[in-house]
Backbone as CSV, one residue per row, in Angstrom:
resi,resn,N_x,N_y,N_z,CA_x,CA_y,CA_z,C_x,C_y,C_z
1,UNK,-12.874,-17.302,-17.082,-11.557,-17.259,-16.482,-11.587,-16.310,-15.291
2,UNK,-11.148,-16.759,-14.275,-10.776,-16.041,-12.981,-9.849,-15.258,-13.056
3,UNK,-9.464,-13.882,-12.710,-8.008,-13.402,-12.234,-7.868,-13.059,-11.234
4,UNK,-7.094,-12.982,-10.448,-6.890,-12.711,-9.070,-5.557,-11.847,-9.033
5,UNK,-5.815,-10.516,-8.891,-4.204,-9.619,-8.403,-4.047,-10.427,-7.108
6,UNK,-2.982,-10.233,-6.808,-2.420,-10.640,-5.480,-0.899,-10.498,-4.818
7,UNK,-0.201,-10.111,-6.148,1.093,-9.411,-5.526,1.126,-8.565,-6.857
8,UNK,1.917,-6.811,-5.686,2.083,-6.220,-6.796,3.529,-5.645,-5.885
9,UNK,4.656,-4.998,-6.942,5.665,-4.841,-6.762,5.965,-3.495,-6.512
10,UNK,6.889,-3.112,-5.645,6.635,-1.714,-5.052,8.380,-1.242,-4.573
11,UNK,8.970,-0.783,-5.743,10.262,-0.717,-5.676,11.260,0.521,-4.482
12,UNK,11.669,0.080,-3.752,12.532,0.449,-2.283,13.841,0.318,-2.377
13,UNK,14.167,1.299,-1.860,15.850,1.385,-2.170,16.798,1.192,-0.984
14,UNK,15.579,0.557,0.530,16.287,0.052,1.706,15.190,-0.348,2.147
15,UNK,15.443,-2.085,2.249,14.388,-2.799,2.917,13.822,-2.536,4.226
16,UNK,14.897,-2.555,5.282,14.609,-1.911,6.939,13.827,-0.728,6.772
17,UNK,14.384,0.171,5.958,13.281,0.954,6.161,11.885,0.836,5.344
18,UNK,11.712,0.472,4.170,10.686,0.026,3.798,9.674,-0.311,5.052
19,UNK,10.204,-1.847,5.640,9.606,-2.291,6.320,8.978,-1.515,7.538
20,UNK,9.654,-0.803,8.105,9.303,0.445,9.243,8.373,1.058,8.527
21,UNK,8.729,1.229,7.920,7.151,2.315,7.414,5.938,1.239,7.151
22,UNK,6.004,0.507,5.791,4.715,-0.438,5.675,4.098,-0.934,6.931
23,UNK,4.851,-1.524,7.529,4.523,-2.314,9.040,4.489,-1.670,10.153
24,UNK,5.348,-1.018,10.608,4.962,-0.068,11.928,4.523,1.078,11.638
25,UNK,4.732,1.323,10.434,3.761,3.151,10.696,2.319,2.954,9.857
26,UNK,2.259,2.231,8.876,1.297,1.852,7.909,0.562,0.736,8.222
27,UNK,1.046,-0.364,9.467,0.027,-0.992,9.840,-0.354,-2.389,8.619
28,UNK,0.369,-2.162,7.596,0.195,-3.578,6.773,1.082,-4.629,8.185
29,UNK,0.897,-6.157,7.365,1.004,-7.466,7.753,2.488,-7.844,7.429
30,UNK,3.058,-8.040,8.264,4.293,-8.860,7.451,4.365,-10.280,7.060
31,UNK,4.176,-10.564,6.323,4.072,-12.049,5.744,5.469,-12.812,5.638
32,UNK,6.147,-12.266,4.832,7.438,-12.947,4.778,8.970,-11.936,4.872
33,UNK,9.756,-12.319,4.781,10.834,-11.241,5.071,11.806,-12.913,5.032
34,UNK,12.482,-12.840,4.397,13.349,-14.178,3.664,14.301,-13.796,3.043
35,UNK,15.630,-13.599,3.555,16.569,-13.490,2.567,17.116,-14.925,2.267
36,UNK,17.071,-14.278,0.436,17.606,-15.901,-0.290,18.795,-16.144,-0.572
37,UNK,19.853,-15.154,-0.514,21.175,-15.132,-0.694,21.651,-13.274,-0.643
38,UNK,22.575,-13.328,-0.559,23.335,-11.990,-0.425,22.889,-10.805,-0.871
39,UNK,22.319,-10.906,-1.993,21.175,-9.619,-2.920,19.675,-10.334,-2.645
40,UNK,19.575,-10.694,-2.614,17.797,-11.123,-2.927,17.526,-11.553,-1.365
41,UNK,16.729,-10.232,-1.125,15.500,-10.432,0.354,14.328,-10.421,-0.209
42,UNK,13.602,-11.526,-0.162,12.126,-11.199,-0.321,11.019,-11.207,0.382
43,UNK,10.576,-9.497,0.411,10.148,-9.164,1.685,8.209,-9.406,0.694
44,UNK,7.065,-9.530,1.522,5.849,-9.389,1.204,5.168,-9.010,2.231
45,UNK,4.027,-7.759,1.980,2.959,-7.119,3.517,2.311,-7.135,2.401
46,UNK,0.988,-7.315,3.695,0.087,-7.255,2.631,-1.189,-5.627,3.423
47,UNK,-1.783,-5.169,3.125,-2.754,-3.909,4.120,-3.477,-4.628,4.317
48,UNK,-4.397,-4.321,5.915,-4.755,-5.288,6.535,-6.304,-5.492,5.394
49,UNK,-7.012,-6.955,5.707,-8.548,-6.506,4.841,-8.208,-7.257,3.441
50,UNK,-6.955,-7.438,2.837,-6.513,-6.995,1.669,-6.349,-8.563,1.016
51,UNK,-6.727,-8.633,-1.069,-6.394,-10.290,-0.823,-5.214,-10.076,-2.022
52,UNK,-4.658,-8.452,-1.664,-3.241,-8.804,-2.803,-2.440,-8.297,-1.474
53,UNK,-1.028,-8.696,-2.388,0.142,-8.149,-0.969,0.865,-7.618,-1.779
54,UNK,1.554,-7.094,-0.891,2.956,-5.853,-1.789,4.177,-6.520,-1.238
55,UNK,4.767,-6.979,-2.600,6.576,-7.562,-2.456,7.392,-6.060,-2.175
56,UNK,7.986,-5.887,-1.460,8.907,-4.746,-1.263,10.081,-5.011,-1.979
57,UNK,10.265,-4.232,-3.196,11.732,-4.609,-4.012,12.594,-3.958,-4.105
58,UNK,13.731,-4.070,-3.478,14.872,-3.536,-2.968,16.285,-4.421,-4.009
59,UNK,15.720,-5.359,-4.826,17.344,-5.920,-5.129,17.189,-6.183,-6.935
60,UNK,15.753,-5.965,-7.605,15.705,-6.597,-9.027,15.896,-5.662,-9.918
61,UNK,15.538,-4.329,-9.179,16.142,-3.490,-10.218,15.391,-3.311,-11.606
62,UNK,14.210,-3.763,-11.480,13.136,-3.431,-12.312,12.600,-2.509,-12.305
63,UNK,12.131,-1.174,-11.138,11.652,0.089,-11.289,12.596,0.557,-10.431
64,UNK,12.575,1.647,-10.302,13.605,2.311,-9.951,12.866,2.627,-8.113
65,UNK,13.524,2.939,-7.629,12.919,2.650,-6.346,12.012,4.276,-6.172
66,UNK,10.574,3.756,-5.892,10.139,5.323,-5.664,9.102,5.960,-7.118
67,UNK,9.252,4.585,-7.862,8.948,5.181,-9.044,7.211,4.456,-9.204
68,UNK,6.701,3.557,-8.334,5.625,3.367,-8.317,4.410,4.275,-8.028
69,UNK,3.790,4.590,-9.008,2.730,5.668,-8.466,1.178,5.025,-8.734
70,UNK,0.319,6.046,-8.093,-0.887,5.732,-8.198,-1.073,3.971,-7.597
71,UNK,-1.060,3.588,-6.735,-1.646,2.620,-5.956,-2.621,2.978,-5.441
72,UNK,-3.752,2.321,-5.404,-5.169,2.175,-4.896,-5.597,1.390,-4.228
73,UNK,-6.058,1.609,-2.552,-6.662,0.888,-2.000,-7.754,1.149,-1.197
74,UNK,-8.939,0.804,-1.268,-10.294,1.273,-0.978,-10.438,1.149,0.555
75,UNK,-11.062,1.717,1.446,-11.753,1.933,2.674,-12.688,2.520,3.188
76,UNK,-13.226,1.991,4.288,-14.755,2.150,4.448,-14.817,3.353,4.868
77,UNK,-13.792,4.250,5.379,-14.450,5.279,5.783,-13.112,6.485,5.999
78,UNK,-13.101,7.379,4.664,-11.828,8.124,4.468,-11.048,8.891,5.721
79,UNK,-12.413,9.215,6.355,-11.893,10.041,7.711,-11.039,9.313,8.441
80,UNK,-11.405,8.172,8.374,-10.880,7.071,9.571,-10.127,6.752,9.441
81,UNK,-9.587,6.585,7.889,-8.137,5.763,7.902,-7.534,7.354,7.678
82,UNK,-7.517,8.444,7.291,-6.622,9.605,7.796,-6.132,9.881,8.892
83,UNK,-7.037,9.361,10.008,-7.112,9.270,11.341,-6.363,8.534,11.515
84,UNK,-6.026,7.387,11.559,-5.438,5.934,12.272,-3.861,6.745,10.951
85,UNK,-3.687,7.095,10.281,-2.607,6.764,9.251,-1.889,8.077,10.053
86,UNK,-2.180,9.215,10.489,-2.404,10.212,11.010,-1.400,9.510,12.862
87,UNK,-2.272,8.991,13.327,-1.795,8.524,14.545,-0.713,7.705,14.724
88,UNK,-0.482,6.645,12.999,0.428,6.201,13.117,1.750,6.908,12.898
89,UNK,1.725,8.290,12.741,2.681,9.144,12.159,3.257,9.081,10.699
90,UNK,1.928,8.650,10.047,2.141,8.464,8.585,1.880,9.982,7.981
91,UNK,2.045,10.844,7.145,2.278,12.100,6.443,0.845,11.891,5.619
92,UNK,-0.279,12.414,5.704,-1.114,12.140,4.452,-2.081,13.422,4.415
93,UNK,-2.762,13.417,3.269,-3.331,14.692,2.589,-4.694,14.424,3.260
94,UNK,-5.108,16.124,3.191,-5.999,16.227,3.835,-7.431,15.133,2.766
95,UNK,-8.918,14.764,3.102,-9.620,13.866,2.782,-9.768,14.917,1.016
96,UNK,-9.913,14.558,-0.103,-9.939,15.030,-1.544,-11.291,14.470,-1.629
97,UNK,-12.563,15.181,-2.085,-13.737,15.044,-2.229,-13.861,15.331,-3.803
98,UNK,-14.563,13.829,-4.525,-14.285,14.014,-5.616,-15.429,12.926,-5.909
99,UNK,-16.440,13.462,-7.588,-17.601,13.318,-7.343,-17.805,11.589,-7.434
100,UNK,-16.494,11.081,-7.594,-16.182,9.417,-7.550,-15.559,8.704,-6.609
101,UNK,-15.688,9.609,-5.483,-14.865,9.180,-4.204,-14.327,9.871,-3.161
102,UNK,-13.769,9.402,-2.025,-13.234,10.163,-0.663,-11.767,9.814,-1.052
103,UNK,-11.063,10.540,-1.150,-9.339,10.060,-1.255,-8.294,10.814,-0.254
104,UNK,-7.583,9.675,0.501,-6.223,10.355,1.155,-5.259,10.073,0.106
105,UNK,-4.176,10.499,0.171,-3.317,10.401,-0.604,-2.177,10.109,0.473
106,UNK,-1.051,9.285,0.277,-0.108,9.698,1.329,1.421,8.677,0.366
107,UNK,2.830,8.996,0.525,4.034,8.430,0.140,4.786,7.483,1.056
108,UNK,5.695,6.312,0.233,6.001,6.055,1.284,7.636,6.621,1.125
109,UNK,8.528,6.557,2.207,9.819,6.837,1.912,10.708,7.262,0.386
110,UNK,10.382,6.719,-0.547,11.158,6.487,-1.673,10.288,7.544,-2.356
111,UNK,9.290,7.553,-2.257,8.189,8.518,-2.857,7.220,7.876,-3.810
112,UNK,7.200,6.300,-3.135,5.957,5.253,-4.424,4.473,6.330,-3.431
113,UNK,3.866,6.495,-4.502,2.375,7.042,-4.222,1.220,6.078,-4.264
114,UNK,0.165,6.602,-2.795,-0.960,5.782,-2.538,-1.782,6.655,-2.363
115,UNK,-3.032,5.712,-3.022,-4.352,6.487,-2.199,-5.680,5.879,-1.427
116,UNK,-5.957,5.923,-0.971,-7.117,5.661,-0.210,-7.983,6.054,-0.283
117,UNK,-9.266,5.111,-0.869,-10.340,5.918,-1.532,-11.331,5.044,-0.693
118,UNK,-12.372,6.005,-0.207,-13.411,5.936,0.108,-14.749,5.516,-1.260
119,UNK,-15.430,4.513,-1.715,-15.965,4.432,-2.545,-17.229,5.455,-2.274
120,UNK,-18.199,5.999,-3.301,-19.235,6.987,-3.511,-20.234,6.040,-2.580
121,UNK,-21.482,6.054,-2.267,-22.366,5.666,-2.357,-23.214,4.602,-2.983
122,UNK,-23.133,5.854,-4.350,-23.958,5.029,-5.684,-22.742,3.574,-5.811
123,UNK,-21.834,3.305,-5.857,-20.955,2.118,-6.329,-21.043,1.380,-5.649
124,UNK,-21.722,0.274,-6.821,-21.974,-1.467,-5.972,-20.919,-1.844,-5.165
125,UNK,-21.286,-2.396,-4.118,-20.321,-3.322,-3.160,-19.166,-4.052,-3.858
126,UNK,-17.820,-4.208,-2.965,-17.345,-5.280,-4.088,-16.808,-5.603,-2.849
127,UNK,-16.172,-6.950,-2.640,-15.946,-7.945,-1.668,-14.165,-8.075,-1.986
128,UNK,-13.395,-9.291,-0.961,-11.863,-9.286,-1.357,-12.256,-10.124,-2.280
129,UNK,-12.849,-10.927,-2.261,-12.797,-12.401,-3.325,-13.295,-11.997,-4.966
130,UNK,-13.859,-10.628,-5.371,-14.224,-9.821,-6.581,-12.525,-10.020,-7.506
């Protein structure tokens, strides 16, 4: 059996701004942005590279907005995306050297938490299609 993540839910308590941050300061994709009626916008970015996307949820009321933590997304080279996240005027922690990885850490608005991990060395390759 195959599984494939590919959307994960990332609760926001104002879409516009959501979106300003993911997309213009964070540099994810905007895929869709669809409102379906009066409460329900359904927004999806995905980070660039990436073969899951993040629904921005602003109307279901399933986590509380802000309450998503620990998101993980890997990159080739920790300095670099501190750098570029850095330039985009994104807020992020200095590089965390840890004997399983390079990690930025950085929030978005609401206070859902990410990190950006540089994989070790020793750890096999893994591809989007893994």
């Amino acid at each position: 059996m195959d599984v494939r993540l590919e959307l994960v839910m990332v609760p926001v308590s104002d879409a516009d701004r959501a979106i300003a941050f993911y997309v213009d300061r964070a540099g994810f994709v905007l895929d869709h942005d669809v409102r379906v009626d009066e409460t329900v916008r359904f927004i999806q970015v995905t980070p660039p590279g990436s073969a899951c996307s993040i629904m921005l949820d602003s109307f279901s009321g399933a986590m509380a907005p802000g309450s998503q933590r620990g998101l993980q997304a890997v990159v080739d080279d920790a300095d670099a995306a501190r750098a570029e996240m850095l330039g985009r005027g994104v807020e992020v922690s200095e590089v965390d050297e840890q004997p399983w990885g390079r990690f930025v850490h950085f929030a978005d608005p609401d206070g859902n938490t990410w990190a950006l991990q540089q994989l070790p060395s020793w750890a096999p390759a893994r591809d989007a299609e893994s």
